[in-house]
SEBA-429802 format. One record per residue (C-alpha): residue in three letters; z, x, y. Coordinates in pm, whole numbers, padded with zeros to 5 digits, always signed. Each point is the difference from the previous one (the first is absolute). Example, Ala and Ser with C-alpha at 12.3 -4.5 7.8 and 13.67 -1.06 7.14 Angstrom:
! SEBA-429802
ALA+00780+01230-00450SER-00066+00137+00344
//
This chain:
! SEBA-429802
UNK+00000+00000+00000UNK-00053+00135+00344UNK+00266+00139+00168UNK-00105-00117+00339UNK+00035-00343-00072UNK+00378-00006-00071UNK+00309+00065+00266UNK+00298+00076-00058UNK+00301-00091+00196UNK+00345+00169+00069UNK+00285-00185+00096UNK+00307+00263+00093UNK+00288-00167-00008UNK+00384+00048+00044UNK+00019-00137-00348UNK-00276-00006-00178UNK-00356+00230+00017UNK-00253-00213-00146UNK-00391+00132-00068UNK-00178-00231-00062UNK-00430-00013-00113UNK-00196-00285+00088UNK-00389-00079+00010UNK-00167-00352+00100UNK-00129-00190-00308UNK-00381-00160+00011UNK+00173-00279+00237UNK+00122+00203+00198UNK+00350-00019-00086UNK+00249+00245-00032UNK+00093+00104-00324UNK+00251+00295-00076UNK-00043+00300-00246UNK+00284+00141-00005UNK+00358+00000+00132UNK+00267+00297+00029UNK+00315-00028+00127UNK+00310+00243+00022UNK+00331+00009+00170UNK+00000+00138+00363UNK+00241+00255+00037UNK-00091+00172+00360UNK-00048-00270+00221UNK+00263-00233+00222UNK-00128-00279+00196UNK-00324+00046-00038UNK+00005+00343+00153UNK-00024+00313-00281UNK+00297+00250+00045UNK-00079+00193-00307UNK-00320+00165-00068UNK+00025+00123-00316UNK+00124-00302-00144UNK-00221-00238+00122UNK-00293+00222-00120UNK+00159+00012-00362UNK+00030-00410+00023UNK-00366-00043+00188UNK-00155+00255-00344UNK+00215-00239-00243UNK-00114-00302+00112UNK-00366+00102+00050UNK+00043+00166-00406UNK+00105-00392-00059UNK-00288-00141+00159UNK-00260+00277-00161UNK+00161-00040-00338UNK-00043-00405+00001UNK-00356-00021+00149UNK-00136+00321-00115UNK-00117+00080+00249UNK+00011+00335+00233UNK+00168-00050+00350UNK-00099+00223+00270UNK+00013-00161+00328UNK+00264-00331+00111UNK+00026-00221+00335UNK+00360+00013+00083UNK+00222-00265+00176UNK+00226+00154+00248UNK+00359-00210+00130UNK+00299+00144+00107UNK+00264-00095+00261UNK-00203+00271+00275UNK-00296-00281-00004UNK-00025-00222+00257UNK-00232-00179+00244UNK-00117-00097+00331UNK-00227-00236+00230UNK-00300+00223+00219UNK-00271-00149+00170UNK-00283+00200+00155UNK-00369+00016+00123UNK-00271+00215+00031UNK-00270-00063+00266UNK-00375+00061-00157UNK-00262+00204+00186UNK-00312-00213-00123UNK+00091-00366+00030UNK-00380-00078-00077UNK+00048+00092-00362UNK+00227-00191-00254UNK+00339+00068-00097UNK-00013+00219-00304UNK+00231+00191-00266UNK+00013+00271+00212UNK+00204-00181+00269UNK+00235-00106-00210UNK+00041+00342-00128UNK+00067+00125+00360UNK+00248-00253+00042UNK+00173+00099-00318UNK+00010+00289+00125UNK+00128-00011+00289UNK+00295-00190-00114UNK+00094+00303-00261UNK+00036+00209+00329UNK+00282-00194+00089UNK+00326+00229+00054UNK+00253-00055-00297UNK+00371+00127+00034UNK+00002+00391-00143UNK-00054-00009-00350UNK-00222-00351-00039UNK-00305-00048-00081UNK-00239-00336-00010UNK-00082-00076-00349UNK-00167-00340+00043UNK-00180-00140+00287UNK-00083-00356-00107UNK-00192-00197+00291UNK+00090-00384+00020UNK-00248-00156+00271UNK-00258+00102+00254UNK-00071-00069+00348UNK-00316+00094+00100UNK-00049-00027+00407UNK+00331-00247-00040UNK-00145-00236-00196UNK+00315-00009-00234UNK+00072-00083-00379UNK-00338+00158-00163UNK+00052+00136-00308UNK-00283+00219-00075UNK-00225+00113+00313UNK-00258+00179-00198UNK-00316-00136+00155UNK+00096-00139+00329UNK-00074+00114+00348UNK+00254+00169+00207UNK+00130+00230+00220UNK+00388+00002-00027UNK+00133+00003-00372UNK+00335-00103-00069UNK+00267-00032-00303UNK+00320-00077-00069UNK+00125+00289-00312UNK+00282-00032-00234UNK+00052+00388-00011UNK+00233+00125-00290UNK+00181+00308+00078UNK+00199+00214-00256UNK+00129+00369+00013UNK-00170+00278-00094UNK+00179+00192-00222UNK+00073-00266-00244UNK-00348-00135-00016UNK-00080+00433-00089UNK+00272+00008-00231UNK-00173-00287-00210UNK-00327+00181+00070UNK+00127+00335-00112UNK+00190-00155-00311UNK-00306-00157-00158UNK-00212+00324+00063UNK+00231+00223-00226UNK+00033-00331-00255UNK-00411+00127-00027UNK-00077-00306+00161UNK-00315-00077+00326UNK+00106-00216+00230UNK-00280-00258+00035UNK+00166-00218+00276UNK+00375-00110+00177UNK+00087-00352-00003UNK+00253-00153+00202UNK+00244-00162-00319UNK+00023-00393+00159UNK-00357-00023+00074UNK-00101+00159-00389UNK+00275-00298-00139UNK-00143-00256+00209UNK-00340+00101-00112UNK+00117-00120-00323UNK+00210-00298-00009UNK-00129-00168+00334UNK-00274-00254+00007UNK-00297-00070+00246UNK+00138-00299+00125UNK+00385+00129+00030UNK-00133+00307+00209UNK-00163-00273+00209UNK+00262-00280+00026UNK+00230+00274+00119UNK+00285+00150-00331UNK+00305+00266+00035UNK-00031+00238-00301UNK+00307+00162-00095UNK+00005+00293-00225UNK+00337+00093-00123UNK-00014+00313-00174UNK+00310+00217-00124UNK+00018+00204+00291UNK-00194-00196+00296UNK-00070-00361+00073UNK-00360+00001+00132UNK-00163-00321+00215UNK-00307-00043+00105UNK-00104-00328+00221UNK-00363-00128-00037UNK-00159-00290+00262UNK-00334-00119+00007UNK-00117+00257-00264UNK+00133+00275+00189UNK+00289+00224-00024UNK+00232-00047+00287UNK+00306+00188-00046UNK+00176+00245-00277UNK+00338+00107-00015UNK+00175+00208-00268UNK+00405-00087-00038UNK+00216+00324-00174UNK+00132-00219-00206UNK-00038-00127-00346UNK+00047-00054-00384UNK+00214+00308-00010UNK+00278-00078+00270UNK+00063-00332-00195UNK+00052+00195-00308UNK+00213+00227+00207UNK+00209-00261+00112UNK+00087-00155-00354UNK+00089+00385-00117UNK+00255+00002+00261UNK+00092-00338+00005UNK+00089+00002-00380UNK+00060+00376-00058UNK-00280+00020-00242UNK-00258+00286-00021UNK-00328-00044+00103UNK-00162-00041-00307UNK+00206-00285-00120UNK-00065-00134+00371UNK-00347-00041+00042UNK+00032-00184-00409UNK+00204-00225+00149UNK-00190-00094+00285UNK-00333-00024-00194UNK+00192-00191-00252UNK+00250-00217+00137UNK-00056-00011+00364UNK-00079-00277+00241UNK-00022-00028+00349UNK+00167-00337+00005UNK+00356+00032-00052UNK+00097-00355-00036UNK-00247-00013-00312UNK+00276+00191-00263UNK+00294-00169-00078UNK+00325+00140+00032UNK+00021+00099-00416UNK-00295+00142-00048UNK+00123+00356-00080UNK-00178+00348-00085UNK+00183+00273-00179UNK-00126+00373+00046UNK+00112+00273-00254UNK+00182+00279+00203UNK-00067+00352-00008UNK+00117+00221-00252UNK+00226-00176-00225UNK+00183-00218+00341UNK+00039-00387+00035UNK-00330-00205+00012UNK-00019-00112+00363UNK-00042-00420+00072UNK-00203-00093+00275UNK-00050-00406+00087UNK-00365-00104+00085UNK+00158-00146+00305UNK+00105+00331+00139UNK-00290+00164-00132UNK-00237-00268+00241UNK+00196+00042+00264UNK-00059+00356+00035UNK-00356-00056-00012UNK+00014-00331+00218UNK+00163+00214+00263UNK-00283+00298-00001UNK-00279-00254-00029UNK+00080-00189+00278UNK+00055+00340+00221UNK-00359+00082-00119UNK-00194-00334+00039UNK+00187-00040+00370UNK-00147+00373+00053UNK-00375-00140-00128UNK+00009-00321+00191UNK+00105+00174+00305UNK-00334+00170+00008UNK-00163-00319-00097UNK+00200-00126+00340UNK-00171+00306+00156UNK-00328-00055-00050UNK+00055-00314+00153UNK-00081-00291-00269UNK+00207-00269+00194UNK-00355-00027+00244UNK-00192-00248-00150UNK-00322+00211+00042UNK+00207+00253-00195UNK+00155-00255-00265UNK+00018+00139-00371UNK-00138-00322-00207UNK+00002+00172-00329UNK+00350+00110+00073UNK+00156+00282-00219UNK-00143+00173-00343UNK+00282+00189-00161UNK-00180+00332-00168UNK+00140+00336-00209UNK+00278+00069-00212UNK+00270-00149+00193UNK-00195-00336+00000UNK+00118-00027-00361UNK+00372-00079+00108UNK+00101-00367-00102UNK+00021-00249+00259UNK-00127+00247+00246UNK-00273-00269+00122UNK+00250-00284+00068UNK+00185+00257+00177UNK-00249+00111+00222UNK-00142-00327+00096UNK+00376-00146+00097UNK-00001+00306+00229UNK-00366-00019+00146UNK-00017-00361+00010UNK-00423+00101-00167UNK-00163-00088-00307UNK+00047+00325-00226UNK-00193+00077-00317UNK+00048+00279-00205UNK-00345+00240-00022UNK-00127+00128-00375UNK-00301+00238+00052UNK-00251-00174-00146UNK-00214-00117+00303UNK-00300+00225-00081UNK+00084+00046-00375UNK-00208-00061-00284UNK+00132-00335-00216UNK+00111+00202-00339UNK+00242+00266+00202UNK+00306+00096-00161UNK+00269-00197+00083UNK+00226+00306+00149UNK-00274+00096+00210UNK+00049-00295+00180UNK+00369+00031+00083UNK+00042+00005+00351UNK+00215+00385-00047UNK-00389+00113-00025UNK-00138-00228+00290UNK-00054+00365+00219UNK-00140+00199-00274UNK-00270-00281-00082UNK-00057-00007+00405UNK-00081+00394+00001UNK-00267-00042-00308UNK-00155-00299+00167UNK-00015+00256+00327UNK-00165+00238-00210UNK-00260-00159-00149UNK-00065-00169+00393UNK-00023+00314+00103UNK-00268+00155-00307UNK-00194-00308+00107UNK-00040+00063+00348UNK-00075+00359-00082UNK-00292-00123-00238UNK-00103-00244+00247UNK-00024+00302+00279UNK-00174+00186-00269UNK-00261-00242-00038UNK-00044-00043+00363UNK-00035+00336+00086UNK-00297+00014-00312UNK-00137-00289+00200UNK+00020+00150+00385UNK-00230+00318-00165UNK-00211-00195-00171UNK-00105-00233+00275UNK-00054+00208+00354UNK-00195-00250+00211UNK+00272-00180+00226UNK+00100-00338-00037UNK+00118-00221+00268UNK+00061-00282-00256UNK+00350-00065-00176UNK-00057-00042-00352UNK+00204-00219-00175UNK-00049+00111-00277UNK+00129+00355-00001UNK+00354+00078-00083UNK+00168+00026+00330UNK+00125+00394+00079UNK+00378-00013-00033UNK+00176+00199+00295UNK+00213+00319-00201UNK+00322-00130+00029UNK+00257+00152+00149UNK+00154+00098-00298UNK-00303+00173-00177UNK+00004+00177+00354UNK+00383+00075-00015UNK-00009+00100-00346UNK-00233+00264+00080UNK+00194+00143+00263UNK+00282-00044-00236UNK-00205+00244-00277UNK-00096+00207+00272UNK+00334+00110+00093UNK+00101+00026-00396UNK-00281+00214-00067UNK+00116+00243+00289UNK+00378-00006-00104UNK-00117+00113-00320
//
């Protein structure tokens, strides 16, 4: 099979590393290869604070993923997350010399551009610029100018920011794992790739990605991403909290929570007792499944209050702003019982809770689609979008030297030119720098 047709995707996590292989079937639906997955020792909230570890975990799970699809792995998109990500509102314009001639790529590209010349505080550095909508000579709420006439170009830009070192860590980690680095993804916008549909993205939906380390949430309105946030908190502090709270070790912890927990206390009833053998030859321990969801009641709440503070934020009391799909509940933390109730008491929206099989062909394993994998199925879905556009510039570019007479018509027909996105643009700066370090 050819290589070029597959992606793989690599979800670093504070829990979990996951690689996982995916091609689209003759449908054109996803359908995965392979899956690794290993414990992640070197990273903590999202952020890696030990190299050599998280190289050792990113080789085991990509062993995993090579063993079970048989396949050989040599370059991965990676999702990046972390508490140093966050994000901010830019407008600007650029004025064009020739207003006679239409608005084309290239204009967009300068305005891009411009806006990654933006100063960041010392150590930042844009990852994403994502535009929202155009003005062009203030004729306001255009989506896509490519075409029209005009002289003054403006957007609006959601522009991602994270720092430097950590996004070069990640870089330099999955260089001595053996590894290219095909492309950077921002972690929300790979899960909501996956479990989000057309119409949510339009009606206007809060995803919320709670992870081990980080809870990640990225708001979508009118198709278009309008805000991203990522909260150092997750999974892991919850499992923290019932360690302490019961004098357990950690193990036994996160068993419990996985097992027994709930996020609604009022749902155990006062007898409902768990007994944990002690260490070394001491007294088993008895915890009640009231305490026990109380703990986690306590954490969720401080969490969810954290999440729907951004949602507050971004401003979704406006009615132009208003969130009609409401709340999809996504990654491993989605998993805890009652969670959903929970969240929509607080919220006051409609919550769901997202499995990753949006783009996913019918017969896919059933773990696949647990929501704890909802980011690494986003990344291979990025991938593949990515090998596409690549092919489809390939083709184009065939095209442009075959024909060499000008044409002043727009063909329909032809596959539009994709702009290089940022990230294919930042991931070569990215490689750039790696290459030198060497």
């Amino acid at each position: 099979m050819e290589n070029n047709k597959i992606a793989v995707g690599l979800d670093i996590g504070t829990t979990k590393i996951v690689a996982m292989i995916g091609q689209y079937n003759e449908y054109g639906k996803l359908e995965i290869l392979g899956v690794g997955k290993s414990k992640s020792l070197g990273v903590h909230r999202g952020v890696v604070n030990n190299i050599t570890q998280t190289i050792q975990s990113i080789q085991q799970a990509v062993q995993d993923a090579e063993t079970s699809s048989g396949m050989k792995i040599s370059d991965v998109i990676v999702g990046i997350a972390g508490q140093h990500i966050r994000s901010l509102q830019h407008s600007d314009y650029i004025t064009r010399t020739d207003s006679e001639t239409v608005i084309d790529e290239g204009d967009i590209e300068n305005l891009c551009n411009q806006v990654h010349k933006l100063v960041m505080l010392p150590g930042e550095e844009i990852i994403h610029v994502l535009p929202q909508d155009f003005k062009v000579d203030g004729q306001s709420e255009i989506t896509e100018p490519i075409g029209m006439y005009g002289g003054r170009l403006e957007a609006n830009f959601h522009v991602v920011v994270g720092q430097i070192s950590s996004i070069r860590n990640i870089g330099r980690c999955i260089k001595s794992a053996g590894l290219e680095m095909s492309g950077i993804t921002l972690e929300p916008l790979a899960s909501a790739n996956a479990v989000l549909g057309k119409e949510e993205k339009e009606a206007g939906v809060a995803l919320i990605d709670i992870g081990g380390g980080t809870t990640d949430l990225a708001i979508f309105k009118d198709g278009i991403i309008r805000h991203t946030a990522v909260i150092p908190f997750g999974g892991n502090v919850i499992t923290e909290d019932i360690k302490e709270g019961c004098s357990i070790i950690e193990k036994q912890a996160e068993l419990l929570k996985v097992k027994f927990g709930s996020a609604w206390p009022g749902e155990n009833k006062d007898n409902e007792i768990v007994s944990i053998p002690g260490l070394r030859g001491r007294e088993p321990k008895e915890i009640t499944l009231k305490n026990l969801s109380k703990i986690i009641h306590a954490r969720v709440i401080e969490i969810i209050n954290q999440v729907y503070l951004e949602i507050q934020n971004y401003g979704h009391e406006e009615q132009k702003k208003k969130l009609i799909a409401g709340i999809v509940l996504t990654g491993g933390g989605a998993q805890l019982k009652h969670l959903k109730q929970l969240v929509e008491y607080i919220t006051g929206m409609d919550t769901r809770v997202g499995y990753p099989n949006e783009h996913m062909a019918g017969e896919s394993d059933s773990e696949v689609t647990s929501p704890m994998y909802a980011t690494a199925v986003g990344l291979v879905l990025n991938g593949l979008e990515n090998k596409k556009v690549l092919e489809t510039e390939e083709v184009i570019d065939e095209e442009i030297t075959a024909t060499t007479e000008e044409e002043d018509v727009i063909d329909e027909d032809k596959p539009k030119l994709k702009r290089k996105g940022f990230f294919e643009r930042f991931s070569d700066s990215l490689k750039e720098f790696l290459d030198k370090a060497e």
